[in-house]
N, C-alpha and C positions, 0 to 999 in steps of 0.2 A: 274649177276642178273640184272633185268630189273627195272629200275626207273620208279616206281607208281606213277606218278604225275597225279591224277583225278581230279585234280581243276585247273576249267579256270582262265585266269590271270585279265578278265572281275572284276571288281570291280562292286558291288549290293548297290548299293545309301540306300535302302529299310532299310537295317539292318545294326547295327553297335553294336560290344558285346564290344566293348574296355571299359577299366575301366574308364577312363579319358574323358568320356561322358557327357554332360549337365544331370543334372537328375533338374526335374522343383520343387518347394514347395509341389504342389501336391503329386509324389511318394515319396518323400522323408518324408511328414508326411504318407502315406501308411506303407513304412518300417519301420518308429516306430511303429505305431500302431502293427502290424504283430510282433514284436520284442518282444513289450511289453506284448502281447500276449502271445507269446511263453514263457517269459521269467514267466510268472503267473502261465501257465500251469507246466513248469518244477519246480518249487518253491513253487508253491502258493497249489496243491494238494497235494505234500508229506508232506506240512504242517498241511493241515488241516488232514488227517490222523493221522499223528503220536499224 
């Protein structure tokens, strides 16, 4: 079988997905907000139903 290697060995400065990233004040109050969010909609409607 033939080895698929489709990615250049070039490093892209641009983008970085690593977990171990700076994240600034700003997204990181983003992601609560979004959280908190989420966490209302999954909890906070089956309540006010029931």
């Amino acid at each position: 079988m033939a080895d698929h290697d489709d990615h250049d060995d070039e490093s892209n400065e641009g983008r970085t997905t690593a977990p171990q990233s700076d994240y600034s004040m700003r997204e990181v109050a983003i992601g609560t907000v979004v959280a908190l969010i989420g966490l209302g909609v999954t909890f906070g409607i089956p309540l006010l139903v029931a």
